[in-house]
C-alpha positions in Angstrom: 0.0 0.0 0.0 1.1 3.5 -0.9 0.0 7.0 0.9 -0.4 10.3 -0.8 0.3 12.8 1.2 -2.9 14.3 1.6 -4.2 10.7 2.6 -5.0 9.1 -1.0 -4.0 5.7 -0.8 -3.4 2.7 -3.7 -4.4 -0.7 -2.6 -3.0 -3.6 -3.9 -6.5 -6.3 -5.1 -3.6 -8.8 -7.4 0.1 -8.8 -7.6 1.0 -11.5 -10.2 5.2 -12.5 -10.1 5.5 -11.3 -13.9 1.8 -9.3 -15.0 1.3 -8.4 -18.7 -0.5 -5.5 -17.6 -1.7 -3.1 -14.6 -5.4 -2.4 -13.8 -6.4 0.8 -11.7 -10.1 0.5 -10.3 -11.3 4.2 -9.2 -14.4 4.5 -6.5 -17.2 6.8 -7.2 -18.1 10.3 -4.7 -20.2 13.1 -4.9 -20.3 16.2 -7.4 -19.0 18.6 -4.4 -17.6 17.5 -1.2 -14.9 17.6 0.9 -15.5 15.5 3.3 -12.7 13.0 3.4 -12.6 9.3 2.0 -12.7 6.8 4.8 -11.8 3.0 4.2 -15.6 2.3 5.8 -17.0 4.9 3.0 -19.6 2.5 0.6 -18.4 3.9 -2.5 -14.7 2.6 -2.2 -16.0 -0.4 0.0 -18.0 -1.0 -3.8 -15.2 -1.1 -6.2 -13.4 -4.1 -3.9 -16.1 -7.2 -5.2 -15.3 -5.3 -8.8 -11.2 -5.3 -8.8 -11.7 -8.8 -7.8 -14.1 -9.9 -10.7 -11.1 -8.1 -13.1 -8.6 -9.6 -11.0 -9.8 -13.2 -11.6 -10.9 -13.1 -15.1 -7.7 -11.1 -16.0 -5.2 -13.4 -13.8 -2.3 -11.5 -15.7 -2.9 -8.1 -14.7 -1.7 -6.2 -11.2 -5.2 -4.7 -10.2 -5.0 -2.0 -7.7 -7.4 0.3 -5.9 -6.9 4.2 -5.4 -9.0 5.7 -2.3 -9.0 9.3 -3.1 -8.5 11.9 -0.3 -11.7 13.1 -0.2 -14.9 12.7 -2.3 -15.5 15.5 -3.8 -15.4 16.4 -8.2 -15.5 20.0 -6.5 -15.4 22.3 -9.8 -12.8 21.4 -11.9 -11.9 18.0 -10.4 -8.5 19.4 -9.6 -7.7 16.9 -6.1 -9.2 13.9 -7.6 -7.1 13.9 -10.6 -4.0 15.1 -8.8 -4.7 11.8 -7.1 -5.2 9.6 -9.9 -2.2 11.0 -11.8 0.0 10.3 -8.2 -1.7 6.7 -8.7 -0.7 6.1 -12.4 2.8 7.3 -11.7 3.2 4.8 -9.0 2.2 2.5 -11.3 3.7 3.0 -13.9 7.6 3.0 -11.5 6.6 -0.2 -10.0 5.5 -2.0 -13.6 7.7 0.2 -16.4 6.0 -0.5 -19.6 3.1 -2.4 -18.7 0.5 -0.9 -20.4 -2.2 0.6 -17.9 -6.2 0.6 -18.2 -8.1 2.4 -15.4 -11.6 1.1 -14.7 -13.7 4.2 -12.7 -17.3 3.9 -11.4 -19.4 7.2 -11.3 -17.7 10.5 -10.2 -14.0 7.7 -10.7 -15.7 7.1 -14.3 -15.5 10.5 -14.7 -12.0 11.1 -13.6 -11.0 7.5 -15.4 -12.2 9.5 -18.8 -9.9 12.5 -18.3 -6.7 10.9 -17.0 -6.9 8.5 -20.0 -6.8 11.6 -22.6 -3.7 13.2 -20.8 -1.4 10.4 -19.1 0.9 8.6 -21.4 0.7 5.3 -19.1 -3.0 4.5 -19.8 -4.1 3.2 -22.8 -8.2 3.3 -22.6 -10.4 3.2 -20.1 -13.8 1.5 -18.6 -16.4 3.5 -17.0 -19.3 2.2 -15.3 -22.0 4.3 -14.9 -19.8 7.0 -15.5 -20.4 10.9 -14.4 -19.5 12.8 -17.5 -20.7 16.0 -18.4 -21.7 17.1 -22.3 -18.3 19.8 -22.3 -15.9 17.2 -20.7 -12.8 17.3 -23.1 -12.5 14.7 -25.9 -9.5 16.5 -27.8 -7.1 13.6 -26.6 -9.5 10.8 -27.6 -8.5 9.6 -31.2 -7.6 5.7 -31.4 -8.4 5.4 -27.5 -10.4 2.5 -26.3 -13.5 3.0 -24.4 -16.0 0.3 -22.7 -19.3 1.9 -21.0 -21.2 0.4 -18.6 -24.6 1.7 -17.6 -28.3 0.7 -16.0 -31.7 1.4 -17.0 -32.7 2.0 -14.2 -29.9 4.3 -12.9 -31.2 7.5 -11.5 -28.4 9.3 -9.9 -26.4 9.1 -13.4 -29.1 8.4 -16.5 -27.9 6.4 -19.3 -29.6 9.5 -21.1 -26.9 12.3 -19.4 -24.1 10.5 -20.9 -25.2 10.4 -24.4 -24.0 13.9 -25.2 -20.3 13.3 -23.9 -20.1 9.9 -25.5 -21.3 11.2 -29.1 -18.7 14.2 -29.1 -16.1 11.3 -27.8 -16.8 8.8 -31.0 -16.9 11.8 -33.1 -13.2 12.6 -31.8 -12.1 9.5 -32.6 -12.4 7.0 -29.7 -13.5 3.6 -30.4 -16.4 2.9 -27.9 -18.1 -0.1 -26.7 -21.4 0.5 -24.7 -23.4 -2.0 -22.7 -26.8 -1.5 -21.1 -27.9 -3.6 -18.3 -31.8 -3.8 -18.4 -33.0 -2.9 -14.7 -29.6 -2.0 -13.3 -29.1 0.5 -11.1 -26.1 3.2 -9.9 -25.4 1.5 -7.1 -24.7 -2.0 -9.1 -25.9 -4.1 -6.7 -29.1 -5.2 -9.1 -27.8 -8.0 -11.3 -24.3 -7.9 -9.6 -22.7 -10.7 -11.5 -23.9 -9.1 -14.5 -22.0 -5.7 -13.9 -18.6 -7.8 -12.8 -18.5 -10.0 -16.0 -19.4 -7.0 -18.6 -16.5 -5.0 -16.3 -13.6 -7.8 -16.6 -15.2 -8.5 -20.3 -14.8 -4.4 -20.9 -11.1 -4.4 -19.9 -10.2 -7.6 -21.7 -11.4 -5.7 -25.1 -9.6 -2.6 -23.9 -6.6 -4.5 -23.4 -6.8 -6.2 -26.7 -8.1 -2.6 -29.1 -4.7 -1.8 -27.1 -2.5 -3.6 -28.3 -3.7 -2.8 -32.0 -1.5 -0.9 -33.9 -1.3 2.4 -32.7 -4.2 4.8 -34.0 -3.8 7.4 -31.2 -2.5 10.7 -32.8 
C-alpha cells in the first residue's frame, strides 16, 4: 500500500510475479464534497467485489485500488485527478512499460475518462455508470479504447446524461463499446454478477483494441 500525502491511498487487489498489464479500479463520490474518504465509505468499500471480478478473469494483470483523499469532483476535479495522476505514476515505477487501463465507477468514471486523454501510461479506459458531463474534453481521444457500462434504471447518473459526452467522444475518434444492463441501477448491486462480467469483459477488449496498432494521434 502506498500513501499520498494528503491521505490518498493505492491498494494492492492482485500482484502476479510477472503481469502483462496493470489495472487501476477508481471509486465513485459526490459532485461537491470535501468530506474526506474513509476506508468504511460505501463507495470505495463497492469497487473491492469489482477489482476482484477483473482480477480473476484477468489473472495476468496487477489490479490495484486508489482511495482518493476526499470525495468531492468539487469544480474542476483538480484533487481527484492530482490523485489519480499520483496513482498512475506509481504505477507506472513499479510496472515500467506495462500498459495501464483504469476502470472508474461514477464521479472515478468521470475522472477515469480525463486521465486517459492526458497520461501517457493509460491506454483506454472503462467507465461504469460513468459521471460525464456534455463539455468534458475529448481532444485527446483519437484511437483510445473505451467500454461503457450503464443501467436502465440508474437515476443518480441516467444512461440518457451520458449520451452527449459519449457522441462528441466517437466523433473525436475514440472507439467505444457501450453495454446497457436492463433494470440495473447506480449503485450495481441489481444484477451484480452481471455488472462484474461486462467489467472484466470491458477491460479484456480494452486490453486487446490496445494492443492494436497504434491509432492514437
Amino acid at each position: 500500500m502506498s500513501k499520498r500525502k494528503n491521505g490518498a491511498r493505492l491498494l494492492t487487489t492482485s500482484a502476479p510475479a510477472d503481469p502483462c498489464s496493470v489495472i487501476l479500479v477508481l471509486h465513485g463520490g459526490a459532485s461537491d464534497s470535501t468530506m474526506r474518504v474513509a476506508p468504511t465509505s460505501l463507495a470505495a468499500l463497492r469497487l473491492i467485489p469489482v477489482a476482484r471480478a477483473v482480477a480473476a478473469r484477468v489473472s495476468d494483470a496487477a489490479v490495484y485500488r486508489l482511495r482518493f483523499a476526499v470525495r468531492g469532483w468539487n469544480g474542476d476535479g483538480a484533487d481527484v485527478l492530482a490523485d489519480a495522476g499520483w496513482a498512475i505514476e506509481q504505477l507506472a515505477a513499479r510496472h515500467p512499460g506495462l500498459p495501464v487501463v483504469v476502470v472508474g465507477h461514477s464521479l472515478g468514471g468521470r475522472v477515469a475518462m480525463h486521465v486517459v486523454q492526458t497520461s501517457p501510461f493509460v491506454v483506454g479506459a472503462v467507465g461504469l455508470a460513468p459521471w460525464v458531463e456534455r463539455t468534458d474534453p475529448v481532444d485527446g481521444l483519437a484511437g483510445i479504447p473505451l467500454a461503457v457500462i450503464q443501467g436502465t434504471k440508474d437515476r443518480i447518473v441516467p444512461e440518457h446524461s451520458t449520451r452527449a459526452w459519449l457522441a462528441r467522444a466517437e466523433r473525436a475518434g475514440a472507439h467505444i463499446q457501450s453495454f446497457l444492463i436492463d433494470g440495473g441501477g447506480h449503485a450495481m448491486l441489481r444484477f451484480i454478477r452481471r455488472w462484474h462480467r461486462l467489467t472484466a469483459d470491458g477491460v479484456v477488449s480494452v486490453l486487446a483494441a490496445a494492443a492494436q496498432p497504434a491509432t492514437r494521434r
